[in-house]
C-alpha positions in Angstrom: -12.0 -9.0 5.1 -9.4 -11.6 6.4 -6.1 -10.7 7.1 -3.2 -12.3 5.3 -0.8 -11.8 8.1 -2.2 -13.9 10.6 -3.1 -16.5 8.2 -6.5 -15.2 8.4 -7.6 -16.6 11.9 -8.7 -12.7 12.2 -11.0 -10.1 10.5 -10.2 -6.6 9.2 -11.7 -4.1 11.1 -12.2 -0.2 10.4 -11.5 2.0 13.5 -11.0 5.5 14.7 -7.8 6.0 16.4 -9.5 8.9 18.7 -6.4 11.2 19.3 -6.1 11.6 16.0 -9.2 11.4 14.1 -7.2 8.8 12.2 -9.3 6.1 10.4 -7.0 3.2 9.9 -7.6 -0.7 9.6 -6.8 -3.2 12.2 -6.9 -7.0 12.9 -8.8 -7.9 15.7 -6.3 -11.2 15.4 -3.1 -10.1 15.7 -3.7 -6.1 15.6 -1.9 -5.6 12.4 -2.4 -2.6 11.0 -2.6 -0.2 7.5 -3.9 2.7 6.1 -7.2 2.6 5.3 -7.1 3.0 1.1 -3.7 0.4 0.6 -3.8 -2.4 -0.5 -3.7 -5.3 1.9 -0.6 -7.1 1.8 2.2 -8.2 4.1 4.2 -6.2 3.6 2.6 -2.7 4.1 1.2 -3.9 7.9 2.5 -2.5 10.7 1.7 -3.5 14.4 -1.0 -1.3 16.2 1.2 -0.4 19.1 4.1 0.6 17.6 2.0 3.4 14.8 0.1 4.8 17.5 2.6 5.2 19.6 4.6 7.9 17.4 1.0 9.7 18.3 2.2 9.6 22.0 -0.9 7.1 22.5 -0.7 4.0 24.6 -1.9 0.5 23.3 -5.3 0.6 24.8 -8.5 -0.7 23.5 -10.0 2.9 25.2 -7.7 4.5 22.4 -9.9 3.3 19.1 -13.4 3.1 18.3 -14.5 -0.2 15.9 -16.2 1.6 13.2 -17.6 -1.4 11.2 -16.0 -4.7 9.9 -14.2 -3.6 6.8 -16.3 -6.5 4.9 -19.3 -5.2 5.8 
């Protein structure tokens, strides 16, 4: 899946935010982020760094596992 908030340059990844056990989707673009089950739009995207921080977790890559592309 492409995401339509970097004008697709990026693709849609599922991952495991590990503190949580939170699976959530993110662009490998621009790390935008949602819920994994919304609907992709715009407006319901959130940047990684500022969800997981209100988990107290810090904007690592050695935070998430990449589950799968979401396309896939």
């Amino acid at each position: 899946m492409l995401c339509p908030r970097c004008d697709q340059q990026g693709q849609v990844e599922l991952v495991v935010i590990k503190k949580t056990g939170e699976r959530v989707l993110r662009c490998d673009e621009c790390d935008a982020l949602r819920q994994n089950g919304d609907e992709v739009m715009k407006s319901n995207l959130v940047d990684f760094s500022t969800y997981v921080a209100q988990f107290g977790v810090i904007d690592t890559w050695d935070e998430i596992e990449t589950i799968n592309a979401a396309d896939k």
